[in-house]
Each structure stands twice: as structure tokens, then as C-alpha cells.
N, C-alpha and C positions, 0 to 999 in steps of 0.2 A: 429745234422745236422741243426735244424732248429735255435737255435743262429748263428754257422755260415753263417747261409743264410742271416739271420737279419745283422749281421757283415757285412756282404760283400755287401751287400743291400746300407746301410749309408754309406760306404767309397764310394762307388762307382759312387752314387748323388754327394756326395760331391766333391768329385775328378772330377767330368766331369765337373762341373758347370766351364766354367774361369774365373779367380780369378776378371776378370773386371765386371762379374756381380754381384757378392757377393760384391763389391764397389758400383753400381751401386743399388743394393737393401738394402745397410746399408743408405745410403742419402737417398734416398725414405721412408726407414722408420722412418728415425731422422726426417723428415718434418711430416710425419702422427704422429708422435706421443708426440713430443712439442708442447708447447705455443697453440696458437687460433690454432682451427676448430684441435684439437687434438684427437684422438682416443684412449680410456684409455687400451684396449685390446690389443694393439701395443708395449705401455711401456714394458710387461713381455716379447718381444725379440728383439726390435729394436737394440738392440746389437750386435744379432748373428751372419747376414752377415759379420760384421766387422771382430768378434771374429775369423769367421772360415777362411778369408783371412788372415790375421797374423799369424795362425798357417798351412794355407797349403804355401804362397809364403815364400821363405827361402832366397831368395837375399836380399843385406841392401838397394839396390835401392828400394824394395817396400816396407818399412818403409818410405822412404821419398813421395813415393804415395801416402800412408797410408795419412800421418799428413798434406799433402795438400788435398785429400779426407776428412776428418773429417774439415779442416776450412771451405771446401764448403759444408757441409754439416751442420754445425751449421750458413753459411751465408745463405742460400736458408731457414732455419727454421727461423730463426733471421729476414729473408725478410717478413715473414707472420704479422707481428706486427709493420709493418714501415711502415705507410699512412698516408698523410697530416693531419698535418703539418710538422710534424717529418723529417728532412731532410734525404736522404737513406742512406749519410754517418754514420749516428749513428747505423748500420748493422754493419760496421769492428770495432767499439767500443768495441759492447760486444760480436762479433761472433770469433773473433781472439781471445782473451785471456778466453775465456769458453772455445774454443779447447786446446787451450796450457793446462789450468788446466786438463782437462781430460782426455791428451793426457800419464800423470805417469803410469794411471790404465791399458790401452791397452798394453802399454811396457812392464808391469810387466806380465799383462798375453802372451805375443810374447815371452819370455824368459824364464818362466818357465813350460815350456812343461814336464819337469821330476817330477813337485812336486805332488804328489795327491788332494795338498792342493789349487790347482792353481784356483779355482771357486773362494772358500771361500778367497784367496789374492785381486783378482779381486776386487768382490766386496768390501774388505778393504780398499783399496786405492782410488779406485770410491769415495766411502763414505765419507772418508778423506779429499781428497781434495776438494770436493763440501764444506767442514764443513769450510775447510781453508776461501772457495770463499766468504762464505758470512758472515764469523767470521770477514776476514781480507781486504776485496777487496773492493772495492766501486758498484760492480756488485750485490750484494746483493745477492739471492737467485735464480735469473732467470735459469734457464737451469737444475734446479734440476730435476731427479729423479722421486721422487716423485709428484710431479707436474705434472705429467702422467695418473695420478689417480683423478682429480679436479673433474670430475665428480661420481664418485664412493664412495659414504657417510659410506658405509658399510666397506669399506681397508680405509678410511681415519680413523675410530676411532682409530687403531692403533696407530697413533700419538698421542692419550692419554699416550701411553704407555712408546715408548719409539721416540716419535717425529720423523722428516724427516727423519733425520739418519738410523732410523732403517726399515723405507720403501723405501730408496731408497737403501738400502743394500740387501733387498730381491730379489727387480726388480733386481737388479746387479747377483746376487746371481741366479739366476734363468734362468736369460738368459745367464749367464756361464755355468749351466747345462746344458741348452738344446743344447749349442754350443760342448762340449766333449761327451755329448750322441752322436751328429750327425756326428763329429771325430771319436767317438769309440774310444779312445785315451785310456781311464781308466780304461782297464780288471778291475783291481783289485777294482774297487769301485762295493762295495756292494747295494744291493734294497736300502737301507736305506739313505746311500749315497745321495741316487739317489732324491731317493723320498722326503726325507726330508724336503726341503724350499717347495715344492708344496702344503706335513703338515699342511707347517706352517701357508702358504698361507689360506688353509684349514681352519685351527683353527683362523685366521685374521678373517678373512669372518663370521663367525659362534660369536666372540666377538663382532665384527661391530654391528652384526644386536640384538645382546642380551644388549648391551648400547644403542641402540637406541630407542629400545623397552622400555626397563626400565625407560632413560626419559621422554618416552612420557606419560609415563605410571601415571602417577604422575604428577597433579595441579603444576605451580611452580606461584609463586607469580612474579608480571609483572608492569614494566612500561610502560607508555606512551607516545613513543618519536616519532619525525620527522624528516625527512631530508629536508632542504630549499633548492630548486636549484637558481644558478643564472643565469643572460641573459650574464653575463659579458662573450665577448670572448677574455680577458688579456690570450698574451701571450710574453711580453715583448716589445721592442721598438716601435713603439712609443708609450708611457705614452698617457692615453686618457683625452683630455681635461674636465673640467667640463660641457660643455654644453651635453656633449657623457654619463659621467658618474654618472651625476646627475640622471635623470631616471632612469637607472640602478640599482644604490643605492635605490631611491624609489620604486621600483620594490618587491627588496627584503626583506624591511622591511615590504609592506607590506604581502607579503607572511607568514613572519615570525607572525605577529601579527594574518595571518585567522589561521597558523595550532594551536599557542597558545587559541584561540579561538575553534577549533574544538577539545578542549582539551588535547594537547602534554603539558608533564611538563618538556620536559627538546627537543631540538632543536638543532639542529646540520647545519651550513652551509657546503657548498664544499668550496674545496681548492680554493682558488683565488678567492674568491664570490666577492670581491670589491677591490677596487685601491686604497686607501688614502695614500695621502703625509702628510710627517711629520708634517708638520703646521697646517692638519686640523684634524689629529689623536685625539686631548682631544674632541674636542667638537665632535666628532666619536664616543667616548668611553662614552661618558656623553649619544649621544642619544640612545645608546645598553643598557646602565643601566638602561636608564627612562624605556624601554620596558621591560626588563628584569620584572622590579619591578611592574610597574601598570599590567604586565600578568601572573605574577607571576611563572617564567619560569626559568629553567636553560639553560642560552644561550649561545652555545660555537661558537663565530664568528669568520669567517678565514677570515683574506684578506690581502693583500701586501703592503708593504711600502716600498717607493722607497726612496732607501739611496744614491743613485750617477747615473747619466749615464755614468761619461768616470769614468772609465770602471763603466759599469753597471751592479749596485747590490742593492739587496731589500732584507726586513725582509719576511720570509713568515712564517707567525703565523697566532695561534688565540688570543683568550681572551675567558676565560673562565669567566663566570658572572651567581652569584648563584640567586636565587627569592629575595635576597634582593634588587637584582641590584648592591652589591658590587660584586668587581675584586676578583675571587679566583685565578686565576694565568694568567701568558701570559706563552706560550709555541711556539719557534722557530721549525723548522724542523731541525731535528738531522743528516738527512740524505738526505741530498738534490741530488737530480739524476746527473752520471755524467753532466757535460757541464752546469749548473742547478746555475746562477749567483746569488744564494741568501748566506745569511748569515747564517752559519751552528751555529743552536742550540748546548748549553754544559750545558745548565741546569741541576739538574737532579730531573729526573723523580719521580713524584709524583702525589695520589689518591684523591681525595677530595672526603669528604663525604654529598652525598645529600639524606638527611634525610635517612641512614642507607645505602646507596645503594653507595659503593665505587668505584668513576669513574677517569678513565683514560685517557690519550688520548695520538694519534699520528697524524703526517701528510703523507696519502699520501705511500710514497716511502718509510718511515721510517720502517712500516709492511711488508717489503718483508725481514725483520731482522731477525730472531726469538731470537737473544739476546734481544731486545728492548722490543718484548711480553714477554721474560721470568723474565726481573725487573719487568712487571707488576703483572706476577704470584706471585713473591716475596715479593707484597706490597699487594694481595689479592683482586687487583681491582676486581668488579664484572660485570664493562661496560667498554668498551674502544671504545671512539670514533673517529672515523678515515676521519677527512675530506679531498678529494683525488679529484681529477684532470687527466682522461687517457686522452686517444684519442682512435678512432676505430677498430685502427687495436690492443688493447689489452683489448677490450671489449668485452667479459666480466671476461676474464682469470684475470684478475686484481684482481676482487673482490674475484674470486672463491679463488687466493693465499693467499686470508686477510683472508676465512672460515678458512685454516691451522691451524693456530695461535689461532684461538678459542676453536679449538680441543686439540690445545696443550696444551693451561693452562687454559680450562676448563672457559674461560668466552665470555659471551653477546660481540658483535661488533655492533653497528651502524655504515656504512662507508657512508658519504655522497658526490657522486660522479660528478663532470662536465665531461660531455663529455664521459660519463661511465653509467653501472649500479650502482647503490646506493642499497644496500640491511640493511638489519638487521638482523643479524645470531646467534642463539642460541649457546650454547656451544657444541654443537654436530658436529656444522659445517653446520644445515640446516639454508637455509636462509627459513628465517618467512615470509621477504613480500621484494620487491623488486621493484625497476622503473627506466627504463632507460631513460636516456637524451635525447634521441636520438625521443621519441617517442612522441607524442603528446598529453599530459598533463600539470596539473596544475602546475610541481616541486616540489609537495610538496608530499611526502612519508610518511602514518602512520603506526606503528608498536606496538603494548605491547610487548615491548621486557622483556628476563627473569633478574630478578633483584639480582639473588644469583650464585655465583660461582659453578663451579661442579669439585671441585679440581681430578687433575690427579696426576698417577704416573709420567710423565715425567713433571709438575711443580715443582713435589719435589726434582726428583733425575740429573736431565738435560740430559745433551749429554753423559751417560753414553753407550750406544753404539757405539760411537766414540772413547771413552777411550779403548772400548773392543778388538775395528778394531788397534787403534796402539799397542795395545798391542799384538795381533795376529800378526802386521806387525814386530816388532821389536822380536819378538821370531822365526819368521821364518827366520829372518836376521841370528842372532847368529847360528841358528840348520846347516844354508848355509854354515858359517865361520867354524864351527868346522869341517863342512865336508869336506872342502878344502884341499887339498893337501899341507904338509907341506917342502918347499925346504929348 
């Protein structure tokens, strides 16, 4: 008597609720629990409303509710990170095509109401297609999953294991659970069934804190680096004349010269720290070297160089410059943000070694990739330095998406931020020391950051739970086919 009371208990909530609130509380939690001013305890159901309108409304006209409810609901999340300068239109950019991509996984679970298996597909194709989105799309990583979790250090070390993939499969996975628990749909699923991904969660949680432990636990040997901010506010047309941009430039070097002074050995600017034109780029690079060398510094300078105005496009690099003052490389941005008129990077990627301590680097947008941090794990960097450029409305979720990637392949980040927080994150994903732009300071950020890699299994083995998800998708296709009815 008393399961069927429990039974008729959850059909009974669920069934009264109209289907317009369970829309109306899936957008309200897609807003709590993406991007800025996010709430990490949301991720594990912001799902369910959706999940459990799809399986109670049965007409094909609320499928089409549906999929204009989810593009208003990823534009209203997508609106939390749109503020000057950012025009609003870049909202239907990326808040249209993150619905469409995630729109496979809802379908699949709307449709197979008969399978037992219908959690574990859900979050297969969830997972999948986020892998596509920022495998294949120019959207990068935004809208992930896992990215629910930015504040939670303890479920982010999982990413050691088996990276995004396999924590945004859980969340998925778990708030499929709670959504057929609250259906009652699956007599037949067992405790175990049931309880399973909550486990696993369980045993995440309990890793988390046993990795974090363990490297704190343990001296690790450390550098001394900085982040140099700039005054500059480049953000394209008009080009600032020299009379504008000459202090500016003097600004920043000499910032650069007090933290080399206050002892950093190796320096990092933000993205866009300076403007130079072509013409005055050598004697640019000549005065970065003299400092480099009489400070005896590793100095990685970002700044723009403007290649054309009609149409208008510029390089957006650094230079990297070892303590001898010579050029160890220039490196473009690989992955420049939609609408983003610079010239996309095809270099490839490469460590340099300063004095034993194998560093890396990216611009910016290109760290919202995790293919891009996983060649670094490939080539062993032990620092990757990330000079970057937000605005406020993705401050400071910006940086917290760079901590990912540190957790993933087990290395040091310096991000050196305009318009942002600039942090220095161990490989654990803690940031060490931190300074936002925004606040009233010198710009200049000190850190010892750690100098030795803390190799993972997901640098070794990669998106091997992506291969596990299609393969689970493509097995339960054929089991579909053979069950079919043969005319």
C-alpha cells in the first residue's frame, strides 16, 4: 500500500502541474543555472521541468512550444552576459544554434518512452552533441553542462578523469533520473537503477576532495610570474592615434619593468595591451627585447596589429621573448570569437622550454576549446599562458571556464585578463591569486605559480566517454531496427 501511495503521490503532482508551468520553470532554471551569477546546485535538475513536459503533453503542436521555449530560454540565459559594449544582437548568435544543437537530446528522450534505457540515451546524445559543438562549431564550449559546476572544485576534479564529457553526462544522467522517478514511468527499474549516477556522484565528490588533498599536501616547486594589465580600451574602429596611444604604451612597460623588479621571471600581458601598426612593429619588438634582456624576464606581449580597415582586420598575437631578449615565437589566435575581424592563427602549436619549466600559450577565446588544451597536454606543457580580454557581463565565468582545462591536462594557467578577472590556477583548478580589472589597483598580479605538470587520465586517454556515449547511441539504434516489424 505504501508504494502505491508513493505512486500515486508523483503521478498526481505531476499531472496537475499544467504543462505551461513546467515550461515556465525549465527557463527559470536554464537562467539560474548557466553562465554569470549561476547556481551550481541547479545544474543536477535544470532539466526536469522540460523533461517531464515532453513526456506528459502528447500533441506534435507542443514539440513546436517545446523548441521555441528552449530558444527563449537559452536567449534570456545568453542575455545575463550581454553588457556594453557587446551589442544585444550577439544573444541570437549563440542562443539560437546552442538550442537547435541541444534540441537531438530532448527529441530522443520525447520518443522513447518505451526504452528502460531512455535516461542513459538522454544523456548520450546531450553529451554528444555539446562534443560536436565545440569539436566542430565556432561556438566553442559556451552552454556546456558542465560549466554548472565552475564553482565546485571538489566535482570539477572529475575532469581529471574523464574531462567535460563525462560531467556533463552525469548532470544529464541524473536529471533524467529524477524526471522518470517523478513520472513513475519505470516499474521495472530497479534501486540500483535508480541510485546509480547519485553513486557515482557520491564517489566524484569523495575523489574531488581526496586529489585535492593530496596536492596540497605536497611542496611543489614554483614560479614567479605576473600579469601586466593595460589602460588601453581598443576595441576596434577607430584606430587610436599616437598622441592617445603613446602613454598608454608607456604605461605599460613601465608596469612591466616594476613587476620584473618586484621579482616575476617570466610576465604575461592581456589580450589587446597595445595597438601597433605595421610600420612601427620592429622597433616594437626591439624595445620588448631590450627589456626582456636587461630584466632578465620571460616576456609574453599581446597586442594588435592592424592589417586593413575596408574591411577591417588585424593580427591578434603575442611574442613570446625568452631572458635573452630573443624571439621564441609569435603566436596568432587560433580561434578568434564569432564576428572577431582578426586573422585566425594555423601555426601549430608549440612549448618552449624556460629553463626546465615547459610553457605554452593561447589567446583568450581559443581556451574555451579543450582540443587546443589537449595538444598541450600532448606536448607536456607545464604552463599555459592565456592572455584574454572579457567584458562584465562574463566576469568572472570566463576565467573560471579556463580553471577546466587545467584540471583536464593537469597543468599551471596564468590568464592575464582586460576587462576581466586575471587569475593563476594550479592544476587542480584552484586559482592561487587573482585581480580584477575592474577594481582599483596597480594591474599588476603576483603569483608562484606551480612549475610541474600533474598528468591526468583524461590527458592520456581523451574524449573516451564520448566514444562510449556513441557507441551506447548506435547500439541502441540497431537493438530499435531489429525490433521493428518486418513487411
Amino acid at each position: 500500500m505504501l508504494s502505491i501511495s508513493k505512486s500515486f503521490s508523483h503521478q498526481q503532482v505531476v499531472q496537475s502541474v499544467p504543462n505551461i508551468w513546467w515550461l515556465i520553470t525549465g527557463v527559470a532554471l536554464y537562467i539560474g543555472a548557466h553562465l554569470s551569477y549561476g547556481i551550481d546546485l541547479l545544474g543536477w535538475f535544470f532539466c526536469v521541468p522540460f523533461l517531464l513536459f515532453l513526456r506528459k503533453a502528447s500533441r506534435k503542436k507542443s514539440l513546436l512550444w517545446f523548441m521555441l521555449v528552449l530558444f527563449i530560454a537559452w536567449t534570456l540565459t545568453t542575455a545575463k552576459i550581454i553588457t556594453p559594449p557587446i551589442p544585444f544582437g550577439l544573444v541570437f548568435l549563440f542562443s539560437l544554434p546552442i538550442a537547435l544543437i541541444q534540441l537531438p537530446g530532448y527529441l530522443v528522450w520525447r520518443f522513447s518512452t518505451r526504452s528502460q534505457w531512455s535516461s542513459l540515451l538522454f544523456a548520450s546524445v546531450m553529451t554528444i552533441m555539446e562534443w560536436l559543438q565545440y569539436s566542430f562549431t565556432p561556438f566553442a564550449s559556451w552552454g556546456v553542462a558542465a560549466y554548472t559546476q565552475s564553482n565546485h572544485l571538489e566535482i570539477m576534479q572529475s575532469l581529471s578523469l574523464f574531462g567535460m564529457p563525462g560531467l556533463s553526462f552525469l548532470i544529464y544522467w541524473i536529471n533524467a533520473t529524477i524526471a522518470e522517478k517523478l513520472l513513475n514511468e519505470k516499474e521495472e527499474h530497479t534501486l540500483i537503477q535508480t541510485l546509480l549516477p547519485f553513486s557515482i556522484l557520491f564517489l566524484l565528490l569523495i575523489y574531488g576532495s581526496l586529489r585535492i588533498g593530496n596536492y596540497s599536501s605536497h611542496g611543489v616547486d614554483t614560479l614567479h610570474v605576473a600579469a601586466v594589465g593595460t589602460d588601453s580600451e581598443y576595441s576596434g574602429l577607430p584606430l587610436p592615434d599616437e598622441s592617445q596611444n603613446a602613454p598608454l604604451k608607456a604605461r605599460l612597460l613601465r608596469r612591466t619593468r616594476q613587476a620584473a623588479q618586484n621579482g616575476a621571471s617570466m610576465i604575461v600581458w592581456n589580450e589587446a595591451a597595445a595597438v601597433i601598426m605595421p610600420s612601427g612593429e620592429h622597433s616594437w619588438i626591439d624595445t620588448l627585447s631590450k627589456i626582456a634582456k636587461e630584466n632578465k624576464i620571460s616576456l609574453i606581449a599581446a597586442y594588435v596589429v592592424p592589417v586593413s580597415t575596408e574591411p577591417f582586420e588585424f593580427k591578434n598575437q603575442y611574442v613570446f621573448l625568452g631572458n635573452d631578449g630573443n624571439i621564441r615565437q609569435y603566436y596568432q589566435k587560433h580561434e578568434p570569437v564569432p564576428g572577431e575581424p582578426s586573422v585566425k592563427g594555423k601555426e601549430a602549436l608549440k612549448v618552449e622550454d624556460i629553463g626546465g619549466v615547459l610553457v605554452g600559450g593561447a589567446i583568450c577565446y581559443d581556451y574555451d576549446y579543450p582540443y587546443l588544451a589537449r595538444q598541450y597536454g600532448d606536448l607536456k606543457a607545464d604552463i599555459v599562458v592565456v592572455p584574454s580580454s572579457d567584458w562584465r557581463g562574463i566576469d568572472p565565468i570566463h576565467t573560471q571556464m579556463a580553471a577546466f582545462r587545467a584540471v583536464e591536462q593537469g597543468h599551471s594557467i596564468i590568464r592575464s585578463t582586460r576587462f576581466g578577472l586575471s587569475a593563476a590556477i594550479n592544476p587542480t583548478g584552484k586559482m592561487i591569486a587573482q585581480m580584477s580589472s575592474f577594481d582599483n589597483n596597480d594591474k599588476i598580479m603576483h603569483s608562484w605559480l606551480p612549475v610541474k605538470r600533474h598528468p591526468t587520465l583524461y590527458s592520456i586517454l581523451g574524449d573516451w566517454v564520448v566514444g562510449l556515449a556513441f557507441t551506447f547511441v548506435l547500439f541502441q539504434v540497431f537493438i530499435n531496427l531489429k525490433k521493428s516489424p518486418k513487411h
